[in-house]
Residue, then its C-alpha position, 0 to 999 in steps of 0.5 A: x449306862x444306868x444314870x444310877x452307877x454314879x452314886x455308886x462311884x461317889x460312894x467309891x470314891x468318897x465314901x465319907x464326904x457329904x452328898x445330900x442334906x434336908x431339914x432333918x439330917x444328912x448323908x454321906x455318899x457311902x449311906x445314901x449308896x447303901x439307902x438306895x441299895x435298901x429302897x431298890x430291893x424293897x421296890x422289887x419286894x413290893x412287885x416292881x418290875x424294871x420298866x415299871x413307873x414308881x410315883x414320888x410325890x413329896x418336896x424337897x427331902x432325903x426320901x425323895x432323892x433315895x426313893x428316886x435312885x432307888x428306883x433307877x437301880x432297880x431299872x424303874x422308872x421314877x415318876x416326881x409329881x408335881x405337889x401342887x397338882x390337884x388330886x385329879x392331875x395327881x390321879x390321872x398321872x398314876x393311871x397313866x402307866x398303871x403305877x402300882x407303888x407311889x411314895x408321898x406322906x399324909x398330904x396325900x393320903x387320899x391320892x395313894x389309897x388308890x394304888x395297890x402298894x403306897x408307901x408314906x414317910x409318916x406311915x399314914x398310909x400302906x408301909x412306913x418308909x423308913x421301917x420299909x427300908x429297914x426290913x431290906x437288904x442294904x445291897x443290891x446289883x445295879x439293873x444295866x440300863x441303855x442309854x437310849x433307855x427311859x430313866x425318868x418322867x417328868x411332868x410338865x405344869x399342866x396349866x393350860x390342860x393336862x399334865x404331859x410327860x416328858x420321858x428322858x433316857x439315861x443319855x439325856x440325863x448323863x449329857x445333861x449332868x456332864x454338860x453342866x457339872x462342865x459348864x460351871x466348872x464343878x468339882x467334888x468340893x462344891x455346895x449346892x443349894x436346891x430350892x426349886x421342888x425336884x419334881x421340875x426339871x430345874x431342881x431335879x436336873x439343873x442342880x441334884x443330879x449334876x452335883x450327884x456327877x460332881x460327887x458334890x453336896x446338896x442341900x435341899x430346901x423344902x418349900x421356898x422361903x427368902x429367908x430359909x434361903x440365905x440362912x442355908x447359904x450362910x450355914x452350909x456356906x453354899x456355892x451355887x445355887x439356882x432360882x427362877x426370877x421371882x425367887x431373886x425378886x423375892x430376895x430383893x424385896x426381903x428387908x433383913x436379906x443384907x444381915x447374912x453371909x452371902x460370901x461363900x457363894x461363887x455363881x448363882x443361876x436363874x432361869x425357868x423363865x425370863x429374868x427382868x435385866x434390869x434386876x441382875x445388876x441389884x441381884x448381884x449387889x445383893x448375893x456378892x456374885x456373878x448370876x448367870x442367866x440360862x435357857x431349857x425346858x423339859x423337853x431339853x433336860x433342860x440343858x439348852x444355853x448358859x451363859x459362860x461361868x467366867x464372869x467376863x465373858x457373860x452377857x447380860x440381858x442374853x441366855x448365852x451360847x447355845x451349850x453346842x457339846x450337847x445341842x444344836x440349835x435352828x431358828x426358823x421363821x415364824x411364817x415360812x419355816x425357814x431358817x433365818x439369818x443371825x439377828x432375826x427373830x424366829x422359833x428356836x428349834x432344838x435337837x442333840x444329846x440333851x433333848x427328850x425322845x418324846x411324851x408318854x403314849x406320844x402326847x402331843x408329839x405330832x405339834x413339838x417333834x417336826x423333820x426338817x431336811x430329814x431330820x427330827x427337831x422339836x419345836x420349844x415354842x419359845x421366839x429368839x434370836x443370835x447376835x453377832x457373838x453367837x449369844x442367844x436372846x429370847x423375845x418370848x413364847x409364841x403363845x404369849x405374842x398376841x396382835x392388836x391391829x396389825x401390829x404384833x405384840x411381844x409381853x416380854x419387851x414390854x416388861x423390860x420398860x416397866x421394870x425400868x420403872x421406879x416403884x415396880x417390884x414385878x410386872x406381866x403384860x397380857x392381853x384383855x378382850x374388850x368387845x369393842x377394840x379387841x385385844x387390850x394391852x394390859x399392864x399388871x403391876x406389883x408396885x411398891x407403895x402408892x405413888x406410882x399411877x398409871x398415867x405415870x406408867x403410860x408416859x414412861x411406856x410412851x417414851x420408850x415404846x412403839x405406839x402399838x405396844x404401850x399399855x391401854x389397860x393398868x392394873x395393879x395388885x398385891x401379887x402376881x400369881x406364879x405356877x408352881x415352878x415360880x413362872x409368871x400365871x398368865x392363864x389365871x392372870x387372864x381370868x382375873x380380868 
């Protein structure tokens, strides 16, 4: 089934309610289903074919969304960019699959001169979107997708090379938005705030499309902003919404954050990255609600693990169960392959409804899908383990372990320790070369004032750390870099020192 239909039976089944907002207006389900009826004919004026890729690369607004279902009712393939990627990311994604039609506004007016037909919402370049839509028929007969079909690409950051593009089928992203819209136990009269960009899969399919299921409404943010973010929670009284660790670390430093009114809100999400437990019981304090910590990537849509949205059944310092309706999980050793028993650490290796096909022109494919016994795993890169309840803990990405001596070293648990810490606001351990011993640990810390020394942080590390894991190496800055979907930049952390 074409992912598209369901804008289509929200607008059926209610036509008047509320299903997506922005900065400058909203729509009901009944003007975003004849919004996107316009765009899929004006994509098939322009020359679309279905199968064809058709670029998005905007934040968070109306356009986006309605150019990104438009696109899926003309059986196109809609393609969100990343829009803090660099002209040449930008320009080695439209050459990628030959895009001929990309939709964006005046900040990348350059980029778009290079494909035969850009569209922009200020109409600096090629056709103005809203005269566009207006000039197009305001029906259109939905173009009968496969499941097993490519719905959408994302691409992922590229930090440590070129952008790879993940392709998800129609059925990934139906098992995805049900799994979830499931999980949270979801009804039409939910409100949910998007503020991670939808050109990730956590804005794109951790909240947009699982509320397009719910028929729910969406409010979207169009950059992240602390205080954006609780006066759209208090305005749209807000239900739900999603952030990475640094955004909830961003709310907990805001100093008027308690003048809102949070008191709508029922669960709030976070993943994208590890979330310092030691942060979630002040993070509740301060958002008045459960916050659920869960686990996916690209690669799996990113519906993987969720903690449980019953309070008491959550666990924290865990990403919870594996979501077993849609995936299934195995843990293998690092060394042999094999799989290891509950408790043991090992690479988490992943396969079910949820989990991509694969990367445009099988990029990298060779290194992420691997048989196991007959059957196709894909690796995520990422260390974990089960506890005896079936919850699951990750230790931390593989790329990020590194050795010093003989002793392996985990980033992750060494941070747990520094935000035990009074006066850390954030923390990220890498590893530092120095000619002589090697491989540093190095402690990179966003403290709060002055008074926090680095012997201090080496005497509480050496207190509740293995020798091997206390940091020899402290620094402190004003900022830790983040990527562009909110995670802790170790590469450009590296090149710093």
């Amino acid at each position: 089934m074409n992912f598209a239909n369901h804008v289509d039976f929200a607008a059926r089944n209610g036509p008047t309610r509320p299903a997506v907002g922005d900065a400058n207006g909203l729509r009901t389900y009944e003007e975003l289903a004849r919004e996107t009826d316009r765009m899929a004919n004006a994509l098939e004026r322009l020359g679309v074919e279905p199968g064809e890729w058709v670029a998005i690369c905007l934040q968070n607004r109306l356009e986006l969304l309605s150019t990104y279902l438009g696109a899926m009712k003309r059986g196109a393939i809609p393609v969100p960019i990343n829009t803090q990627f660099s002209d040449q990311q930008i320009e080695y994604i439209l050459e990628t699959s030959d895009v001929s039609v990309l939709v964006t506004d005046e900040q990348w007016a350059a980029v778009a001169t290079t494909v035969d037909s850009p569209v922009t919402v200020d109409g600096s370049v090629g056709d103005r979107f809203d005269r566009l839509l207006e000039e197009s028929e305001d029906e259109y007969e939905l173009r009968p997708r496969r499941s097993d079909e490519i719905a959408e690409v994302l691409f992922t950051s590229g930090t440590t090379g070129r952008p790879k593009g993940v392709q998800h089928t129609h059925g990934n992203l139906e098992a995805n938005a049900q799994g979830i819209r499931k999980h949270m136990e979801w009804t039409r009269h939910e409100v949910g705030l998007t503020v991670c960009q939808c050109f990730h899969v956590t804005g794109l399919n951790v909240t947009t499309t699982p509320l397009l299921v719910a028929e729910a409404e969406n409010r979207l943010l169009p950059e992240w902003d602390p205080e954006a973010a609780l006066a759209a929670i208090e305005t749209h009284r807000v239900t739900y919404s999603f952030l990475t660790p640094g955004m909830i670390i961003d709310l907990l430093g805001f100093e008027r954050a308690d003048r809102y009114d949070l008191s709508a809100l029922e669960r709030v999400g976070v993943g994208g990255s590890p979330m310092p437990s030691e942060r979630l019981d002040d993070a509740e304090r301060l958002l008045g609600c459960p916050v659920l910590e869960g686990y996916g990537m690209t690669e799996t849509t990113p519906l993987a693990a969720f903690n449980p949205a019953t309070g008491e059944r959550r666990k924290p310092g865990s990403v919870g169960p594996p979501a077993r309706e849609v995936i299934e999980l195995r843990i293998e050793d690092l060394e042999t392959g094999t799989p290891v028993s509950p408790g043991e650490r090992g690479e988490l290796l992943w396969r079910g409804d949820t989990v991509a096909p694969g990367y445009v022109q099988f990029q990298r494919a060779r290194q992420r899908y691997v048989e196991r016994d007959g059957t196709t795993w894909l690796r995520s890169g990422d260390i974990g383990w089960l506890d005896e309840d079936g919850y699951l803990h990750i230790v931390d990405r593989r790329e990020d372990m590194f050795t010093t001596g003989c002793a392996n070293v985990f980033p992750r648990e060494i941070e747990k320790t520094l935000y035990q810490i009074d006066r850390v606001v954030e923390a990220a351990v890498i590893d530092v070369t120095d000619d002589l011993s090697g491989a540093l640990v190095t402690a990179v810390i966003e403290r709060d004032g002055t008074d926090l020394t680095a012997e201090r942080v080496k005497a509480e590390c050496r207190a509740n750390l293995d020798d091997h894991e206390v940091p020899q190496r402290i620094e402190f800055v004003d900022d830790i870099p983040r990527t562009a979907t909110g995670k802790i930049d170790r590469v450009q952390l590296r090149g710093s020192f």
